[in-house]
C-alpha positions as CSV (number, residue, x, y, z in Angstrom):
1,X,16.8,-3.3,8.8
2,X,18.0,-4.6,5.4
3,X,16.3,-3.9,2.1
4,X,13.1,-5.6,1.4
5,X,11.6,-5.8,-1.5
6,X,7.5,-4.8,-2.3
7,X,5.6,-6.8,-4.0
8,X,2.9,-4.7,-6.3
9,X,-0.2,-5.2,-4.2
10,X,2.0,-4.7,-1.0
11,X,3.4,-1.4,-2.6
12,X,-0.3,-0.6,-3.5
13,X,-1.6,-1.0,0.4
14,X,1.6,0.6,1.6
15,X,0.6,3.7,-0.6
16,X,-2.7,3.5,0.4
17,X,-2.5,3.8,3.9
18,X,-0.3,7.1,3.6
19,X,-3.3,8.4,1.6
20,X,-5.3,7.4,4.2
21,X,-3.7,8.8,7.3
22,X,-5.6,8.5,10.1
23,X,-8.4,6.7,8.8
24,X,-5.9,3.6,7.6
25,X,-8.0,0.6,8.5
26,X,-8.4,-2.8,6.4
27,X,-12.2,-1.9,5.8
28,X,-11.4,1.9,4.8
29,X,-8.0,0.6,2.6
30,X,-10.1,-1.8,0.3
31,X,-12.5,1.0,-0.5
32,X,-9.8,3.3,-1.2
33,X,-7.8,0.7,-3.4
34,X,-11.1,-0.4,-5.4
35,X,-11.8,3.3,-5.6
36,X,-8.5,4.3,-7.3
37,X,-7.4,1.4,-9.2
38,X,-10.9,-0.1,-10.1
39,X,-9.7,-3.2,-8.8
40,X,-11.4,-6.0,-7.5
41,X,-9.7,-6.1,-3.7
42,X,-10.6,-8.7,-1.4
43,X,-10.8,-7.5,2.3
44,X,-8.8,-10.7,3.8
45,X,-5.9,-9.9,1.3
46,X,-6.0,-6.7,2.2
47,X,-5.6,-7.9,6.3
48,X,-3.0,-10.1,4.7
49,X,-0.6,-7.7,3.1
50,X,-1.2,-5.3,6.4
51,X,0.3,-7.7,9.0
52,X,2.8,-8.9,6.7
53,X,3.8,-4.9,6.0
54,X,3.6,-4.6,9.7
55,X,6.0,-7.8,10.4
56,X,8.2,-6.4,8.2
57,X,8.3,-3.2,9.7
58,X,7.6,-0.8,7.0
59,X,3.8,-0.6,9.0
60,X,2.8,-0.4,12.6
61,X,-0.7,-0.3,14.2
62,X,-2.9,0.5,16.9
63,X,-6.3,0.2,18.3
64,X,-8.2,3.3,17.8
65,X,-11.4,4.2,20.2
66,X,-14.5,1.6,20.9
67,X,-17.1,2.6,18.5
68,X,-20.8,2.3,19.5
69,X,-22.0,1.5,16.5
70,X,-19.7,-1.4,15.7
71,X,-20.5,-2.9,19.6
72,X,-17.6,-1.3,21.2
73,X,-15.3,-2.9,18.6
74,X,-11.7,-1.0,18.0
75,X,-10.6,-0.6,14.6
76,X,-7.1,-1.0,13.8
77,X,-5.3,2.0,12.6
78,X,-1.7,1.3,10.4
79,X,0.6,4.3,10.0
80,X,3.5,3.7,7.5
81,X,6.6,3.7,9.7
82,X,10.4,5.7,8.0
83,X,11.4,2.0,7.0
84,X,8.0,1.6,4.7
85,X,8.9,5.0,3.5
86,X,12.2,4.2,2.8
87,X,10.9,1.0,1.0
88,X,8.4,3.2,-1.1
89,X,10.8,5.9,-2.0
90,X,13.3,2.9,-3.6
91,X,10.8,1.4,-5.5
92,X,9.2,4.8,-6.6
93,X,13.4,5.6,-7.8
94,X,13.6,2.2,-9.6
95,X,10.4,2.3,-11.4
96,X,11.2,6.1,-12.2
97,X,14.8,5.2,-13.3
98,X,13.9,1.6,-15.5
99,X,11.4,3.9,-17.2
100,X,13.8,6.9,-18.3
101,X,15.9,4.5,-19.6
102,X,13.5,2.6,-22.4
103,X,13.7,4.4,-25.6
104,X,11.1,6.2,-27.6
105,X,11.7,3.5,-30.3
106,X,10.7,1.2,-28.2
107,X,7.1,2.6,-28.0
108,X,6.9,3.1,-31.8
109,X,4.8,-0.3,-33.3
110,X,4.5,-0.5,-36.7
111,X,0.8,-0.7,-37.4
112,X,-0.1,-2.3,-40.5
């Protein structure tokens, strides 16, 4: 697969799920996202951003086991896949490497 590029919320699920683990479905990955960034996350976005990961191949799924209390209904469990890592670790590297390189002056304002 080539490079792809993430966009921010799709790096933001991404990392979510691997935080997640096991328990990386839609439902669970709002919560956590609104949880750490105190954003306002939409569940359908969320769905969104997880089949286009998963088309992209940096996510794949499964069903997990029938529930009883949600009717027998499966939840659908992501797992980040070595491409999505791959994707993470290059965006992590960039961000890392843009941000080494702006100067200290650059963060001095003068107040007046």
């Amino acid at each position: 697969m080539g490079r792809t590029y993430l966009g921010e919320f799709e790096e933001l699920v991404l990392l979510t799920v691997g935080v997640l683990y096991e328990d990386a479905y839609a439902v669970s990955i709002t919560k956590e996202i609104i949880k750490q960034s105190g954003r306002s996350v939409n569940v359908s976005a969320v769905h969104k951003s997880l089949y286009r990961l998963e088309k992209k191949g940096m996510l794949k799924s499964h069903l997990g086991a029938p529930e009883s209390r949600r009717g027998g209904k499966r939840k659908r469990i992501f797992s980040i896949t070595p491409f999505g890592k791959t994707a993470l670790d290059e965006s992590a590297d960039l961000r890392t490497k843009l941000r080494q390189q702006i100067p200290e002056i650059a963060f001095k304002w003068n107040i007046i």
